[in-house]
PyMOL Python script that loads the backbone (N, CA, C, O; Angstrom):
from pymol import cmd

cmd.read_pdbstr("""\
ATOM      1  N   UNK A   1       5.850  69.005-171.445  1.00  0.00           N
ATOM      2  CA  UNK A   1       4.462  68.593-171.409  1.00  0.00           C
ATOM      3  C   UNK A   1       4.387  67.219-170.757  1.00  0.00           C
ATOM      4  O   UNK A   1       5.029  66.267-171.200  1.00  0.00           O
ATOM      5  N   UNK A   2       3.524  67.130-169.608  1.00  0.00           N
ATOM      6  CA  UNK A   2       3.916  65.932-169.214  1.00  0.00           C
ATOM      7  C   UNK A   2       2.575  64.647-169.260  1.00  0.00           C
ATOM      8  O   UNK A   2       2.771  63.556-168.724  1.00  0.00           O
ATOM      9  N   UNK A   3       1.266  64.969-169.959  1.00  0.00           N
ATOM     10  CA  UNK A   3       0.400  64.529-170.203  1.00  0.00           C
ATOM     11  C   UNK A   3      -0.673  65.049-170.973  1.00  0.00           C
ATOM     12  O   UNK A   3      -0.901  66.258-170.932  1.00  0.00           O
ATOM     13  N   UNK A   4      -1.438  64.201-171.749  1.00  0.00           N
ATOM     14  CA  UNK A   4      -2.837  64.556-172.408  1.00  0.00           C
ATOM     15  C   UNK A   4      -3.616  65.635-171.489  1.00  0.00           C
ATOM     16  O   UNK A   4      -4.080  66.689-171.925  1.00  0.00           O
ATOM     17  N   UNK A   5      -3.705  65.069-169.737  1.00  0.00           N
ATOM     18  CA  UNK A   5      -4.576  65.892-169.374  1.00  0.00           C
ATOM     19  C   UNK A   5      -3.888  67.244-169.017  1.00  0.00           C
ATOM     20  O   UNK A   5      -4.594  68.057-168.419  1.00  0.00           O
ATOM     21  N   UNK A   6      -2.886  67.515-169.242  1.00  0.00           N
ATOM     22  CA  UNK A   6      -1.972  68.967-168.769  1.00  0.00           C
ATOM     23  C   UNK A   6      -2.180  69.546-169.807  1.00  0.00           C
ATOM     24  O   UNK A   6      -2.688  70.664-169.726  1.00  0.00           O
ATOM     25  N   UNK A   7      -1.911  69.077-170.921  1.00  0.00           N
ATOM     26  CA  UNK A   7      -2.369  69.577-172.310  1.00  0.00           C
ATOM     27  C   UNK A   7      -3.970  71.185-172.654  1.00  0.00           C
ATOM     28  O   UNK A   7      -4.187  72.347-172.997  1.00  0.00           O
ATOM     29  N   UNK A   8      -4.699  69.564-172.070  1.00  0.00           N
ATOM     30  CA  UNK A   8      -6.197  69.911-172.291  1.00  0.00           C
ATOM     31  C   UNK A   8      -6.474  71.076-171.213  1.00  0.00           C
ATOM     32  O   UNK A   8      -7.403  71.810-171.550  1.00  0.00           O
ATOM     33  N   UNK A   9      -5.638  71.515-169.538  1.00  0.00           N
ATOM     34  CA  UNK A   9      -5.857  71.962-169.095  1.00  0.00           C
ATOM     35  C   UNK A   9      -5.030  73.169-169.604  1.00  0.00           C
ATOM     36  O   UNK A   9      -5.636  74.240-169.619  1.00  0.00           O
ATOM     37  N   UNK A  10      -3.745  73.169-170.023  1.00  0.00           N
ATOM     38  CA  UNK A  10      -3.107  74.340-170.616  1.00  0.00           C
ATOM     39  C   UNK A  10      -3.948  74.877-171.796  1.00  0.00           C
ATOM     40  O   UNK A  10      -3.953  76.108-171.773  1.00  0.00           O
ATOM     41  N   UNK A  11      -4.601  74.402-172.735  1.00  0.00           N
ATOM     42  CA  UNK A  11      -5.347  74.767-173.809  1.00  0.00           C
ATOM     43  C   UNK A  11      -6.502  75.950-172.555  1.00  0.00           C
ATOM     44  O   UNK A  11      -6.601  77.173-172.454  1.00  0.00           O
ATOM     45  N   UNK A  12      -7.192  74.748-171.795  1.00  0.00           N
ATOM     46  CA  UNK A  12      -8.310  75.419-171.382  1.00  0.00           C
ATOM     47  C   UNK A  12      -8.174  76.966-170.529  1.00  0.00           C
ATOM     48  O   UNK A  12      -8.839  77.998-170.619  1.00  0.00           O
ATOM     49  N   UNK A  13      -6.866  76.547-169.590  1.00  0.00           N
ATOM     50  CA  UNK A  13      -6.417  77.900-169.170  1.00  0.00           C
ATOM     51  C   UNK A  13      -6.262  79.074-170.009  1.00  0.00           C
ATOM     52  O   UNK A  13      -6.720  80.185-169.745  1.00  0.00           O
ATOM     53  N   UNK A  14      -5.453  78.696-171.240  1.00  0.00           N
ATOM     54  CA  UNK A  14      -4.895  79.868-172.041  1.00  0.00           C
ATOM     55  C   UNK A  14      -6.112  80.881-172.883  1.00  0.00           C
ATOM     56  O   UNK A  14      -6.250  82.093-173.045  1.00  0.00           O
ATOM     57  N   UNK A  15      -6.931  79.559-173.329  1.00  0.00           N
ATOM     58  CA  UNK A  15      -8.087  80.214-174.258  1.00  0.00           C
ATOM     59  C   UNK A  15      -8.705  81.249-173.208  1.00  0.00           C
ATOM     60  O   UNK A  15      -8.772  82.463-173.398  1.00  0.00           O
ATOM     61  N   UNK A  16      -9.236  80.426-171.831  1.00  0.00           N
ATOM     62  CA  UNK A  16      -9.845  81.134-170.639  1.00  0.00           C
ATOM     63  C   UNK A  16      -9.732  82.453-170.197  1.00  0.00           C
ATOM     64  O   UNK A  16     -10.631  83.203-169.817  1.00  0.00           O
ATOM     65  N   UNK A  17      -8.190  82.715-170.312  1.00  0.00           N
ATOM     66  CA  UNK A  17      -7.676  83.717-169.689  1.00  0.00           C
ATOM     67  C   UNK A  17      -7.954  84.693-170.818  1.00  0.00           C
ATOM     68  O   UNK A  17      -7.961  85.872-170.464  1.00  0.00           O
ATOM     69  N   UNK A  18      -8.170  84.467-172.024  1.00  0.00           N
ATOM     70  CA  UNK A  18      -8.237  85.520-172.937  1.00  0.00           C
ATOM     71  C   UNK A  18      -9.517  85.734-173.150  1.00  0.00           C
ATOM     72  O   UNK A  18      -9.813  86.886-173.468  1.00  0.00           O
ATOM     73  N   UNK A  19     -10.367  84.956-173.067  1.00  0.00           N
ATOM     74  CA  UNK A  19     -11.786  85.407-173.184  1.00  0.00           C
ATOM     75  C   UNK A  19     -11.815  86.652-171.591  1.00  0.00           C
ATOM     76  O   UNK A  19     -12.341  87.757-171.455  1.00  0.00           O
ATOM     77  N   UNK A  20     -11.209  86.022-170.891  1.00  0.00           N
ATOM     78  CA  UNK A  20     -11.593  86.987-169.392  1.00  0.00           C
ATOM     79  C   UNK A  20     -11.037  88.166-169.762  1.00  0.00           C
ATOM     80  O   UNK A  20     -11.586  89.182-169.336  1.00  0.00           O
ATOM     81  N   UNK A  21     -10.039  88.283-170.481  1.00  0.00           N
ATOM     82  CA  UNK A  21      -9.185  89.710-170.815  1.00  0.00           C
ATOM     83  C   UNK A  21     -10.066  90.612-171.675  1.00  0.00           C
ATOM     84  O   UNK A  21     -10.350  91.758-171.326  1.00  0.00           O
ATOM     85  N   UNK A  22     -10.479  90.067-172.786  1.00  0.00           N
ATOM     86  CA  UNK A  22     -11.592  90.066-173.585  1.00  0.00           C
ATOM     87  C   UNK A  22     -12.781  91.061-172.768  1.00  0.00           C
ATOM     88  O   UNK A  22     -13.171  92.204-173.006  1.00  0.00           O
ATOM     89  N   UNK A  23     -13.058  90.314-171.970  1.00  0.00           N
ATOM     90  CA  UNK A  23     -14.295  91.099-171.151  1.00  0.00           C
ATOM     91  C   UNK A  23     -14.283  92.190-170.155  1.00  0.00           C
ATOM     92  O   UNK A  23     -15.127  93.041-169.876  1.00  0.00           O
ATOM     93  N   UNK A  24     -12.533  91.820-169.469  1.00  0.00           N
ATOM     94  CA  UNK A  24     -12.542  93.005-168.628  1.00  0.00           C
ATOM     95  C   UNK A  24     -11.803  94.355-169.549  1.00  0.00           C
ATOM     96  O   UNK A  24     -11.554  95.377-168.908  1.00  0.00           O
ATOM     97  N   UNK A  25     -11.553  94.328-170.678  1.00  0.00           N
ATOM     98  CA  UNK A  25     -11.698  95.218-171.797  1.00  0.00           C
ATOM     99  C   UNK A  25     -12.921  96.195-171.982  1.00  0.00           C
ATOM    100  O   UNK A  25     -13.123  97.402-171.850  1.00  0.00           O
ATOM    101  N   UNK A  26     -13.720  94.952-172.394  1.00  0.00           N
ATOM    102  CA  UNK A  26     -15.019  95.860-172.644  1.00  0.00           C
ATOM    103  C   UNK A  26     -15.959  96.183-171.525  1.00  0.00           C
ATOM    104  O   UNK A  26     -17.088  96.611-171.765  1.00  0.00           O
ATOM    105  N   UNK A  27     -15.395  95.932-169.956  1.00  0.00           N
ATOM    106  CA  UNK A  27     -16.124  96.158-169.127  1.00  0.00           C
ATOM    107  C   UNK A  27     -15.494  97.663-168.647  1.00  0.00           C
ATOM    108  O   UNK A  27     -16.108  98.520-168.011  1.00  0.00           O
ATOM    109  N   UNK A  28     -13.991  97.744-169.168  1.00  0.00           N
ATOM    110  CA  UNK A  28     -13.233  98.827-168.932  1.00  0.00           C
ATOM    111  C   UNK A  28     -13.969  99.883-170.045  1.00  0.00           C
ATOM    112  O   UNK A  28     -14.222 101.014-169.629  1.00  0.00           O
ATOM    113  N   UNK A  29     -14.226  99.632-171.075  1.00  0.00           N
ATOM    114  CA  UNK A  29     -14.010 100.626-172.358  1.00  0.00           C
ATOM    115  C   UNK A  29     -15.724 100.368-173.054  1.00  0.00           C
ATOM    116  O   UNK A  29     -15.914  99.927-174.188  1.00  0.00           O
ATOM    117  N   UNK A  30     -16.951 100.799-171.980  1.00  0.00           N
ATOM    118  CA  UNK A  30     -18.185 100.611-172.190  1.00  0.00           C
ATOM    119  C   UNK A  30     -18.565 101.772-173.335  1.00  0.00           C
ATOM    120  O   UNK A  30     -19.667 101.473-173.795  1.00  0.00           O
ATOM    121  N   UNK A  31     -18.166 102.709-173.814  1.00  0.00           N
ATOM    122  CA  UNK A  31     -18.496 103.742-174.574  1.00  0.00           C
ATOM    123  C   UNK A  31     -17.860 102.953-176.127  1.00  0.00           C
ATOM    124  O   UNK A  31     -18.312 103.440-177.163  1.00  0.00           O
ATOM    125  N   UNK A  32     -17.151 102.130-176.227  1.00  0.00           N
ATOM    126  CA  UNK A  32     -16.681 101.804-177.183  1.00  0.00           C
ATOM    127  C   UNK A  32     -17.097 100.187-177.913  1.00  0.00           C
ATOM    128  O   UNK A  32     -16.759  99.191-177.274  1.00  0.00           O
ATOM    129  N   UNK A  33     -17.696 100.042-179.004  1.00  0.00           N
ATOM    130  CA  UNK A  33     -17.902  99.235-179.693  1.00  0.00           C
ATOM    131  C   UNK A  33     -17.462  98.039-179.481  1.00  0.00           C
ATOM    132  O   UNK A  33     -16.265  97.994-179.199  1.00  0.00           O
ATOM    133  N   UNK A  34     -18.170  96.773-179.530  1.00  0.00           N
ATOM    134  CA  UNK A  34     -17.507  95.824-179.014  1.00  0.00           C
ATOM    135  C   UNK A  34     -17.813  94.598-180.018  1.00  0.00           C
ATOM    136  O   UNK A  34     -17.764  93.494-179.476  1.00  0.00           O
ATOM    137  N   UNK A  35     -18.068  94.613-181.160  1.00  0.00           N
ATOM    138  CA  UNK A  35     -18.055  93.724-182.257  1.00  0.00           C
ATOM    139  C   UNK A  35     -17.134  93.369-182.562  1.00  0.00           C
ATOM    140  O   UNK A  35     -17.204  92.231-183.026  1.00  0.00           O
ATOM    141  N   UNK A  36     -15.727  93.989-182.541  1.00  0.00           N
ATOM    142  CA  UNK A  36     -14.391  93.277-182.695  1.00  0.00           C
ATOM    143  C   UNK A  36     -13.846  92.639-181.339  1.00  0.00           C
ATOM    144  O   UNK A  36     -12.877  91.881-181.370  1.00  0.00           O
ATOM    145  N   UNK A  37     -14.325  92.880-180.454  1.00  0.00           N
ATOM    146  CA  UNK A  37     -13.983  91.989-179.064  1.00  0.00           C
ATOM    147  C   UNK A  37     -15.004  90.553-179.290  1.00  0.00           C
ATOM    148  O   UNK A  37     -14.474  89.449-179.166  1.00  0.00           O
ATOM    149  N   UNK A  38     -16.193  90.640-179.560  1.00  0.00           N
ATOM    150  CA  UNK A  38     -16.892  89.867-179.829  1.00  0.00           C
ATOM    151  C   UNK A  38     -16.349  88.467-180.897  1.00  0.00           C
ATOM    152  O   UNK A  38     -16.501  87.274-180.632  1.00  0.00           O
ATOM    153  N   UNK A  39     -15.742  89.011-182.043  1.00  0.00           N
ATOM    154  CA  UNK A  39     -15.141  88.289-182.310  1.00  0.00           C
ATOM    155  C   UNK A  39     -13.839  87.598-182.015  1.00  0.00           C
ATOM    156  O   UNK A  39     -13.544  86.477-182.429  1.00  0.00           O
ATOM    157  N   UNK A  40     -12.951  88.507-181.129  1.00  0.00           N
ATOM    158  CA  UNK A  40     -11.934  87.958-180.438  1.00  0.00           C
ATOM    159  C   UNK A  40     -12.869  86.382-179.777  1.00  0.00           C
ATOM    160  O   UNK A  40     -12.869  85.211-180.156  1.00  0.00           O
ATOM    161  N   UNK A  41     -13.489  87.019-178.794  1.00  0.00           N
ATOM    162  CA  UNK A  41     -14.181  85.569-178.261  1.00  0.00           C
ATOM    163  C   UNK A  41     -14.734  84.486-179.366  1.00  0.00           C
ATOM    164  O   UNK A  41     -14.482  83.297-179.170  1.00  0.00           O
ATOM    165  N   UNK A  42     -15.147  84.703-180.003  1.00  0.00           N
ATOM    166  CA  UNK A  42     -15.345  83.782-181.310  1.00  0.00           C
ATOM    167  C   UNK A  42     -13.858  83.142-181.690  1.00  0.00           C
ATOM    168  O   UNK A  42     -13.637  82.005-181.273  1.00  0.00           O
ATOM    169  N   UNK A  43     -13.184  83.585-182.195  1.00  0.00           N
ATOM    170  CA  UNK A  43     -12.221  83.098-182.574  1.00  0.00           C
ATOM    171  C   UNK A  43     -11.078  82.401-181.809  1.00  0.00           C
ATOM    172  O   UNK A  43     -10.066  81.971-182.362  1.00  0.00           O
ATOM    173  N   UNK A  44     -11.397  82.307-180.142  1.00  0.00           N
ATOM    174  CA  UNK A  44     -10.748  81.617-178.895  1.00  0.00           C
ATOM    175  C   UNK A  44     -11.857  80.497-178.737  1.00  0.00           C
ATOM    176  O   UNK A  44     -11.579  79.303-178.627  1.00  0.00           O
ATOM    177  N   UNK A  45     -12.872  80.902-178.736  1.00  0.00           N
ATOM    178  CA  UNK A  45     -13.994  79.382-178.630  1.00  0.00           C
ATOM    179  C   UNK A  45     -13.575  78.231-179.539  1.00  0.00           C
ATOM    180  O   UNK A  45     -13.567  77.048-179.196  1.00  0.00           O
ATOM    181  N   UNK A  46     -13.119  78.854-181.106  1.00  0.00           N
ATOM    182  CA  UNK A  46     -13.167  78.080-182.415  1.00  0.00           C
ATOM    183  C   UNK A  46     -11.950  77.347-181.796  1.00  0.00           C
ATOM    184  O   UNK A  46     -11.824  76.206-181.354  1.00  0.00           O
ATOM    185  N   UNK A  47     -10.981  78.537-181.932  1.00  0.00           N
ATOM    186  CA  UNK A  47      -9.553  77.974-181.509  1.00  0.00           C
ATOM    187  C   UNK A  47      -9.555  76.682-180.151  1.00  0.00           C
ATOM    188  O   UNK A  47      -8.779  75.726-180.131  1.00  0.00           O
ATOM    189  N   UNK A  48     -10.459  76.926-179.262  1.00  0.00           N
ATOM    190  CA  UNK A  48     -10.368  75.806-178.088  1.00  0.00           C
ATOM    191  C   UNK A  48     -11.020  74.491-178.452  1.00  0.00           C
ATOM    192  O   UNK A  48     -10.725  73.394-177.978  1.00  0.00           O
ATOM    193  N   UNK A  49     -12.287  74.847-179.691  1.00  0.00           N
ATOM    194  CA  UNK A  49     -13.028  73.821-179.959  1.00  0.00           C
ATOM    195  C   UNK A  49     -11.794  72.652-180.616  1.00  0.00           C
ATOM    196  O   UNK A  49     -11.617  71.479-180.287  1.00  0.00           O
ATOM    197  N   UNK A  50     -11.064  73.488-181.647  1.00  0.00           N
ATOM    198  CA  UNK A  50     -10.355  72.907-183.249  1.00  0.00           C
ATOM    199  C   UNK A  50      -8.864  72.169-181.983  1.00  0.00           C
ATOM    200  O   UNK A  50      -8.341  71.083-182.232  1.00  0.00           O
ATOM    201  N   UNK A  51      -8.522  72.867-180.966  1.00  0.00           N
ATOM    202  CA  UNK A  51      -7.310  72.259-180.645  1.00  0.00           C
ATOM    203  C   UNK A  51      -7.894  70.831-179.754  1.00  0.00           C
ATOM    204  O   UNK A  51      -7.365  69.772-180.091  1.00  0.00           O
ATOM    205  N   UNK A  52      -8.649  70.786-178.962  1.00  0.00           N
ATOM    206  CA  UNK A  52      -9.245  69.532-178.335  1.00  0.00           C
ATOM    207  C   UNK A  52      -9.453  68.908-179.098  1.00  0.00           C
ATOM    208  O   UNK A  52      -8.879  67.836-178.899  1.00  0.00           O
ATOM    209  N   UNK A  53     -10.226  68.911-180.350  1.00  0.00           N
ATOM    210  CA  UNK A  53     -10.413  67.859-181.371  1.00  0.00           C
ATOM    211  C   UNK A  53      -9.324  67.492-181.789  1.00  0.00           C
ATOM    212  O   UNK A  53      -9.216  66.266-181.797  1.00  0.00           O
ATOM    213  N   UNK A  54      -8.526  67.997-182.116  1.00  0.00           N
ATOM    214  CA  UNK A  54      -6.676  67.362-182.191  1.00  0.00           C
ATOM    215  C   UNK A  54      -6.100  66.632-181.090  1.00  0.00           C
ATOM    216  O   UNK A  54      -5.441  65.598-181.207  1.00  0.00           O
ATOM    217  N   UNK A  55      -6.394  67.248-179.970  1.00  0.00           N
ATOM    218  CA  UNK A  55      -6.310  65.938-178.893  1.00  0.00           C
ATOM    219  C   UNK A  55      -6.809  65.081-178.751  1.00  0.00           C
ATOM    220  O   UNK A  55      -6.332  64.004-178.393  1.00  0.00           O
ATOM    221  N   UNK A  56      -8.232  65.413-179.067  1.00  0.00           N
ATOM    222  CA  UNK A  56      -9.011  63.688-179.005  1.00  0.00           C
ATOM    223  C   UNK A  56      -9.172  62.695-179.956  1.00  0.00           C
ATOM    224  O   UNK A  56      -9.936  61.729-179.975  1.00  0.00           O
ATOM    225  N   UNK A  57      -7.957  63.252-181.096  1.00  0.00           N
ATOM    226  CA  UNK A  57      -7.724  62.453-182.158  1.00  0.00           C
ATOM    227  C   UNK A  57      -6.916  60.909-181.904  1.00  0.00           C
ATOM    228  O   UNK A  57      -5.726  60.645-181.727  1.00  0.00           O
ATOM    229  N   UNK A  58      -7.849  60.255-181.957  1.00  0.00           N
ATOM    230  CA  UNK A  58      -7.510  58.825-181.773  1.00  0.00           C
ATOM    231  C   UNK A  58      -6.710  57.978-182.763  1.00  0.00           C
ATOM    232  O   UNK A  58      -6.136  56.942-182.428  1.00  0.00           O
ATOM    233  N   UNK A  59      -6.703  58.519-184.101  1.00  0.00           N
ATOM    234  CA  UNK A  59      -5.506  57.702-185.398  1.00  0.00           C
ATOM    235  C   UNK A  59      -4.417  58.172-185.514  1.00  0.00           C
ATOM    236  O   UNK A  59      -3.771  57.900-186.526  1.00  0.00           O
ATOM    237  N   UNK A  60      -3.846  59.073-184.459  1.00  0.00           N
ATOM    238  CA  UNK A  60      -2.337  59.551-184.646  1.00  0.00           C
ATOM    239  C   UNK A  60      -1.095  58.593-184.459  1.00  0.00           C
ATOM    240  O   UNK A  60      -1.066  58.043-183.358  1.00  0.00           O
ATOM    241  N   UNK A  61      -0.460  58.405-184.993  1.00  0.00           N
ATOM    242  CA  UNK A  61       0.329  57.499-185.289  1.00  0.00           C
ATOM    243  C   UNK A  61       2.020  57.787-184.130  1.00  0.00           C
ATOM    244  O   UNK A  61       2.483  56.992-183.313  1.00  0.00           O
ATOM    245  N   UNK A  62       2.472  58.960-184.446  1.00  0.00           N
ATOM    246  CA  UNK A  62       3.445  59.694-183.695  1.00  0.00           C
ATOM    247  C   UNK A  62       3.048  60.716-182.674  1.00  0.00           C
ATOM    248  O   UNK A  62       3.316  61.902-182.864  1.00  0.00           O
ATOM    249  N   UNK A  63       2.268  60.210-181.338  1.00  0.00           N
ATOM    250  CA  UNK A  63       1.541  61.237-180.500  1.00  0.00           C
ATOM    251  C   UNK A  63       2.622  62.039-179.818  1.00  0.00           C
ATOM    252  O   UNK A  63       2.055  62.904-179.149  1.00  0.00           O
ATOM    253  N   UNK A  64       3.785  62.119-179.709  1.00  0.00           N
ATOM    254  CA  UNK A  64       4.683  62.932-179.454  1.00  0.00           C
ATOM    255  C   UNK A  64       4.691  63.991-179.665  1.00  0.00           C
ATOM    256  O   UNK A  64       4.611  64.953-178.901  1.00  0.00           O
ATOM    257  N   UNK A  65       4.834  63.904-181.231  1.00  0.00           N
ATOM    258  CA  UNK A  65       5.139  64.967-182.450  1.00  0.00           C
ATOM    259  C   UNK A  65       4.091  65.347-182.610  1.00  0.00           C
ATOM    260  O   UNK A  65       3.903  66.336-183.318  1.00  0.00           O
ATOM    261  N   UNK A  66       2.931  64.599-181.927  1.00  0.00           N
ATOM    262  CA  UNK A  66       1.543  65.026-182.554  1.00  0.00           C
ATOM    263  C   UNK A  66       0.826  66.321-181.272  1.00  0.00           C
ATOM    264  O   UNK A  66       0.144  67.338-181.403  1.00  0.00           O
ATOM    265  N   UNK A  67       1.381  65.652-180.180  1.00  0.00           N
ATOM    266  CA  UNK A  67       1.141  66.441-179.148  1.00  0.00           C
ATOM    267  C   UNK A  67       2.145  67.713-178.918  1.00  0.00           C
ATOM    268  O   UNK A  67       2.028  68.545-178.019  1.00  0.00           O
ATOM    269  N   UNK A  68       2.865  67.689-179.636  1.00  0.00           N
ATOM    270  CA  UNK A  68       4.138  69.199-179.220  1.00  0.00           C
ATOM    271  C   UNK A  68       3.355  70.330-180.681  1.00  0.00           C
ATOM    272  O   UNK A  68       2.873  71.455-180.551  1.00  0.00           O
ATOM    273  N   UNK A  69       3.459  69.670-181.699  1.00  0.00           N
ATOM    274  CA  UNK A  69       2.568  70.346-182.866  1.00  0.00           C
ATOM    275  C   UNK A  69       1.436  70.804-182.269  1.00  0.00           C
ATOM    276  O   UNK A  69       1.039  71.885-182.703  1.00  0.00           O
ATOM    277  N   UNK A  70       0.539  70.094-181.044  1.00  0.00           N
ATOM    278  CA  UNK A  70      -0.300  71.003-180.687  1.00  0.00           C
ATOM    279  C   UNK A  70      -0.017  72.101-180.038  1.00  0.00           C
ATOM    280  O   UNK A  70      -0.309  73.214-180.475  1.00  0.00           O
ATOM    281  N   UNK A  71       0.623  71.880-178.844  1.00  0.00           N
ATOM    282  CA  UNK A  71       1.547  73.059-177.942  1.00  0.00           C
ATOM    283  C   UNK A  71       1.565  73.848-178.674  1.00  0.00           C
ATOM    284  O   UNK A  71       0.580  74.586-178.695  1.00  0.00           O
ATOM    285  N   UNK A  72       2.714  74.112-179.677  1.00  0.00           N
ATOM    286  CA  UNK A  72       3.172  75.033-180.426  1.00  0.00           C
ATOM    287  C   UNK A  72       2.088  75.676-181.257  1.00  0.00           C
ATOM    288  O   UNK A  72       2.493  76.693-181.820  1.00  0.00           O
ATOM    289  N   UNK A  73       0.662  75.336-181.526  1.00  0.00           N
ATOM    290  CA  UNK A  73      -0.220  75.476-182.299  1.00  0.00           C
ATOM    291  C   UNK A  73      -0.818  76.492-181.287  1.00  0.00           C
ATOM    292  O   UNK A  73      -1.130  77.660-181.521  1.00  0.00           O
ATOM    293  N   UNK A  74      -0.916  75.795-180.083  1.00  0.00           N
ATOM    294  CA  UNK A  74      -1.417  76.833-179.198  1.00  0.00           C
ATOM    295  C   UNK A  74      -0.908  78.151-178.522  1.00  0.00           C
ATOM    296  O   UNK A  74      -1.619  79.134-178.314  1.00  0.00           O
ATOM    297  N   UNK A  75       0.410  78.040-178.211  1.00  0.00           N
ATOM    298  CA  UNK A  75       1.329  79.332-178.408  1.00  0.00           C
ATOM    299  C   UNK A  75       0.698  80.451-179.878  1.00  0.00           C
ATOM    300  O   UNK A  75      -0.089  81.397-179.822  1.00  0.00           O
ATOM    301  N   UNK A  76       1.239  80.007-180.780  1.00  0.00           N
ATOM    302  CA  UNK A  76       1.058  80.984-181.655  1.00  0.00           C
ATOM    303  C   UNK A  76      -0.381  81.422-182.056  1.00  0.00           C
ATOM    304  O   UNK A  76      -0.566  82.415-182.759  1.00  0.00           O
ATOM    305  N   UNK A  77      -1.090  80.877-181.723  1.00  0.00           N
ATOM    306  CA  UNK A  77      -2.634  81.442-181.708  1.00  0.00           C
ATOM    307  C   UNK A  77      -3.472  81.878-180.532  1.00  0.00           C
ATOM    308  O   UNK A  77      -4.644  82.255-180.536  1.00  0.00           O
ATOM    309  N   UNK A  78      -2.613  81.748-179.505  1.00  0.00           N
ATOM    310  CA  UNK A  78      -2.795  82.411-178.289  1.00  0.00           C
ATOM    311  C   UNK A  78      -1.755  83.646-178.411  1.00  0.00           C
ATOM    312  O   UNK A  78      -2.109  84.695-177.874  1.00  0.00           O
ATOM    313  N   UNK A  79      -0.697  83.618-178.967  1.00  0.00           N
ATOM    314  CA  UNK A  79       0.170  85.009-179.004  1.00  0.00           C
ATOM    315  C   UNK A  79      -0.950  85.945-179.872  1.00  0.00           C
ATOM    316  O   UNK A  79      -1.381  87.005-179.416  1.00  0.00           O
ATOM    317  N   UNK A  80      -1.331  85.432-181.107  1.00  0.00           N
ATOM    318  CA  UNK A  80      -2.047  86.308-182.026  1.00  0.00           C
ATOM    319  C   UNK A  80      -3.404  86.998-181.379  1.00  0.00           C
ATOM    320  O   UNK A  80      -3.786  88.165-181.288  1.00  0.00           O
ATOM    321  N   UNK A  81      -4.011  85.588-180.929  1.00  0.00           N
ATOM    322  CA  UNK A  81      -5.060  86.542-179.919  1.00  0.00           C
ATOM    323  C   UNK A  81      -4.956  88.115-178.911  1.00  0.00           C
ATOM    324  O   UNK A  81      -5.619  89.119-178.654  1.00  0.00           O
ATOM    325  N   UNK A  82      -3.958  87.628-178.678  1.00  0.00           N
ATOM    326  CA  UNK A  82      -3.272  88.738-177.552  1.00  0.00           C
ATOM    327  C   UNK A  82      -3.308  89.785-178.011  1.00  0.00           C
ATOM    328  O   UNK A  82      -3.802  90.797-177.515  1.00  0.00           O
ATOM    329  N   UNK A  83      -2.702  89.641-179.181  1.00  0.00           N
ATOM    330  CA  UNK A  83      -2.155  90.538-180.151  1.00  0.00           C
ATOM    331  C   UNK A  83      -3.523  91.399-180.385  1.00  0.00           C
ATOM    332  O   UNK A  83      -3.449  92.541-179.931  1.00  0.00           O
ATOM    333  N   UNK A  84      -4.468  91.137-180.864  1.00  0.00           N
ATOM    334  CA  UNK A  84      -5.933  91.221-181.183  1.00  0.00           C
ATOM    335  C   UNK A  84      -6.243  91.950-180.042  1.00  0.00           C
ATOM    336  O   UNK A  84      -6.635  93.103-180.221  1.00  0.00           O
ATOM    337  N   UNK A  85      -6.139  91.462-178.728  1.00  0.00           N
ATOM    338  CA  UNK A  85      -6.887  92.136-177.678  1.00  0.00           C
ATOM    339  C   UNK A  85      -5.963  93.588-177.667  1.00  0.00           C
ATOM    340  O   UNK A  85      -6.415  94.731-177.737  1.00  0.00           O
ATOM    341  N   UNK A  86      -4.885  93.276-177.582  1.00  0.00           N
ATOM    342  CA  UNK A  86      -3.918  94.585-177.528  1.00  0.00           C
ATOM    343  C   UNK A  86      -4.306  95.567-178.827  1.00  0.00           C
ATOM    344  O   UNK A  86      -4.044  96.743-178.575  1.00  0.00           O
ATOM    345  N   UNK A  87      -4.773  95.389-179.927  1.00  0.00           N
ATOM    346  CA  UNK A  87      -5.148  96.239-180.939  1.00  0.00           C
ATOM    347  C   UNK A  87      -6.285  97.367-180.189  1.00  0.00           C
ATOM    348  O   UNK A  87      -6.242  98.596-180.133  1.00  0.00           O
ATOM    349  N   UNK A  88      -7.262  96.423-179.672  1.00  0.00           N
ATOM    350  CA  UNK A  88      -8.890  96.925-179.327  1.00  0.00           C
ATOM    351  C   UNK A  88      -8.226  98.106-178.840  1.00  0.00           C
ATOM    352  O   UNK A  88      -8.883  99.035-178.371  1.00  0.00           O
TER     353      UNK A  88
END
""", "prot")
cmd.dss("prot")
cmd.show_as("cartoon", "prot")
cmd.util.cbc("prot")
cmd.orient("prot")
């Protein structure tokens, strides 16, 4: 990771790409219900809102540790998402 702003752009890419997956889902699969895709996108908005606010946390003491804890925060809730879209 080589900066705050690579960070914020890896967050923004990752969430991005899954909302787009998200949609070309339900643009693929129009006969089929889309309240649980709906919430996929809900729960990538929350997720993009809750991880930036961890970045723009200004009293962190160890921003290292504070910034790799995010990474890794974002991996595994971007894997789970996936996971989610792959259920639909």
């Amino acid at each position: 990771m080589g900066n705050v702003r690579d960070l914020k752009k890896d967050i923004n890419y990752v969430l991005g790409d899954i909302i787009e997956a998200v949609y070309v889902w339900e643009y693929a699969n129009t006969d089929k219900d889309t309240k649980k895709s709906e919430a996929v996108i809900d729960e990538a908005i929350a997720t993009f809102d809750d991880l930036i606010a961890k970045v723009n946390d200004k009293s962190i003491k160890n921003k290292k540790a504070h910034f790799k804890a995010i990474n890794k925060d974002l991996e595994d809730k971007g894997r789970a998402l996936i996971e989610k879209i792959n259920k639909l």
